[in-house]
C-alpha positions as CSV (number, residue, x, y, z in Angstrom):
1,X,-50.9,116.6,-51.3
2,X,-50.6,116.7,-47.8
3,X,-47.5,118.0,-47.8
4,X,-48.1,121.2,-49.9
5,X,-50.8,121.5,-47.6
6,X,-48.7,121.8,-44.8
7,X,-46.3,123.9,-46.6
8,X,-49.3,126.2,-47.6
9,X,-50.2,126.4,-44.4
10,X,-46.8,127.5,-42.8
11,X,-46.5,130.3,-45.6
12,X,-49.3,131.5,-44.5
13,X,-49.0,131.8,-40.5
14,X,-45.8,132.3,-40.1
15,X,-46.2,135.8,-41.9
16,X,-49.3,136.5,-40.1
17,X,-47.3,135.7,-36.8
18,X,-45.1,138.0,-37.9
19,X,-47.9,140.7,-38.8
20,X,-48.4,141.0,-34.5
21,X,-45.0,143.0,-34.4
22,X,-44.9,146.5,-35.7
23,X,-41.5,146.7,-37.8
24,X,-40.4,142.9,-35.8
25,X,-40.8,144.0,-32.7
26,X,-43.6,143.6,-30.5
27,X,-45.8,146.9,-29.9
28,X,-45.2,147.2,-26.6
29,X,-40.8,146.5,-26.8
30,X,-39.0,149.0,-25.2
31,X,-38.1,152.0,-27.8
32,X,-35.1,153.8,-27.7
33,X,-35.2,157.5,-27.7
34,X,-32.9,160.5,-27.5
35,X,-32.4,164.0,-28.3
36,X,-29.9,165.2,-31.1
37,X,-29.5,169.0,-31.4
38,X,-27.0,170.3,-34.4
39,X,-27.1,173.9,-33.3
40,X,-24.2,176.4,-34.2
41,X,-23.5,179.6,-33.4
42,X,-24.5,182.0,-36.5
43,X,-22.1,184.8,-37.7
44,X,-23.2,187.3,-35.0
45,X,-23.0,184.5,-32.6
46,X,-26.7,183.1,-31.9
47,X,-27.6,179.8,-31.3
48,X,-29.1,178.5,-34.7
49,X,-29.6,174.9,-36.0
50,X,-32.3,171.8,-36.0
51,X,-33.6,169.2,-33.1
52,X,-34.3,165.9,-34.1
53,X,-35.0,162.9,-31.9
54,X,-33.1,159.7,-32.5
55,X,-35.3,156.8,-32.5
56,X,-33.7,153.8,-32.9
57,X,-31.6,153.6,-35.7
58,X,-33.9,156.5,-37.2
59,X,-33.3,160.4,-37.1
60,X,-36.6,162.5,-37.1
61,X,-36.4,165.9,-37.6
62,X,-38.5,167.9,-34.9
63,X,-37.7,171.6,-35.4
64,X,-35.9,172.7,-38.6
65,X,-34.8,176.1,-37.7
66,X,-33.9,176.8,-33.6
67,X,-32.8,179.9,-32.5
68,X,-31.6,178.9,-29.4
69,X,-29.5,176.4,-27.3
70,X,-30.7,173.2,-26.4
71,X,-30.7,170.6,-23.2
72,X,-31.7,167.7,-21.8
73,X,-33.7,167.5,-18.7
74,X,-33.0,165.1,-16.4
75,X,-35.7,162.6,-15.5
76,X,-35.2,164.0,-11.7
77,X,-36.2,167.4,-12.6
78,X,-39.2,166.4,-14.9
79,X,-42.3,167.4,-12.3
80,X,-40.4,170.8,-11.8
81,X,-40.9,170.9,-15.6
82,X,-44.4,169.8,-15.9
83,X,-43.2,166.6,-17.7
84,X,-45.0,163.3,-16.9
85,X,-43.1,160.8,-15.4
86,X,-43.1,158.4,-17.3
87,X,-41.7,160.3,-20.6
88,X,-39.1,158.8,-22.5
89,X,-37.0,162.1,-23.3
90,X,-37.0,165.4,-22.0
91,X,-35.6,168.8,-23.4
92,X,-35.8,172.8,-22.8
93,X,-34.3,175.7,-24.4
94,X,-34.2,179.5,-24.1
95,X,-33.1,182.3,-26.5
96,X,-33.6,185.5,-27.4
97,X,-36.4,185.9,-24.5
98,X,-38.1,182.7,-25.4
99,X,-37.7,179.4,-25.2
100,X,-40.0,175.7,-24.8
101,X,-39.7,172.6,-23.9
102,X,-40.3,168.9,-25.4
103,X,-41.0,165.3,-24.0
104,X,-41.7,162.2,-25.8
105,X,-44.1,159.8,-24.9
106,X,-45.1,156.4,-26.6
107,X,-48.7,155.5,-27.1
108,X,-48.8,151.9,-28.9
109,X,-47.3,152.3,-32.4
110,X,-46.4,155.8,-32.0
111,X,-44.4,158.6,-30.3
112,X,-45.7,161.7,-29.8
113,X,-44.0,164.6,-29.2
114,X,-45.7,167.3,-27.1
115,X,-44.0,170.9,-26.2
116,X,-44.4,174.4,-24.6
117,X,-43.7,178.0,-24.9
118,X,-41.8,179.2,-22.5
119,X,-41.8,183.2,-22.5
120,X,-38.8,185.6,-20.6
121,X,-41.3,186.5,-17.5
122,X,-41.8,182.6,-16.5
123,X,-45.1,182.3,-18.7
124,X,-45.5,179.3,-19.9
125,X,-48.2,177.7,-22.3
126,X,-49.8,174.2,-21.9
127,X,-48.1,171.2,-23.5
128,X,-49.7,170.5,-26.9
129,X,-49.3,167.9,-29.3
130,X,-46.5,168.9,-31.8
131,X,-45.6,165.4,-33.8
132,X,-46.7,162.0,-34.1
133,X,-43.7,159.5,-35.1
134,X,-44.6,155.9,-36.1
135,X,-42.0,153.6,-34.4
136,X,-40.7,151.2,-37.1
């Protein structure tokens, strides 16, 4: 009887051990991050294609349909950007007398993915929330 007991009890905690780890690994485990763009140029030559961010071992589709070229932005030249120091990924485009500009940041179980407007006269919006992504 004791026995089963004790093997009850193991069933039991070693799940719920496990259940302090968000997808086995522990919510505060460094998360890798990095930008992916599949942009092409389009028949009359423009800059078309999707962004995604790889996290992980998982591809997230940010923006479906870009009309513009894509880079990354060195973490050296974030404050020139506006991006917090302490982002995990950094991005900017311009196209067609527009472009914006991403950065990833991790809060707990989640990324978020905040971005800009960036307009051809050096205007440029506030960063705003644009996707959560639950880190596996």
């Amino acid at each position: 009887m004791n026995r089963l007991f004790l093997s009850l009890s193991i069933c039991l905690v070693l799940p719920l051990a496990a259940c302090s780890t968000f997808g086995g690994k522990k919510a505060d485990a460094p998360v890798k991050v990095a930008w992916s763009f599949e942009i092409q140029a389009d028949a009359s030559g423009h800059p078309r294609g999707s962004v995604f961010l790889q996290v992980e071992n998982d591809r997230v589709l940010v923006h479906p349909n870009v009309e513009a070229s894509y880079k990354l932005i060195a973490p050296a030249d974030y404050a020139q950007h506006k991006v917090p120091a302490d982002a995990l990924a950094a991005c900017t485009s311009y196209g067609a007398s527009r472009g914006e500009e991403l950065f990833v940041m991790r809060d707990k179980k989640q990324l978020i993915v905040y971005g800009r407007l960036l307009d051809e006269e050096g205007g440029t919006a506030e960063y705003r929330v644009r996707q959560f992504i639950p880190i596996r």
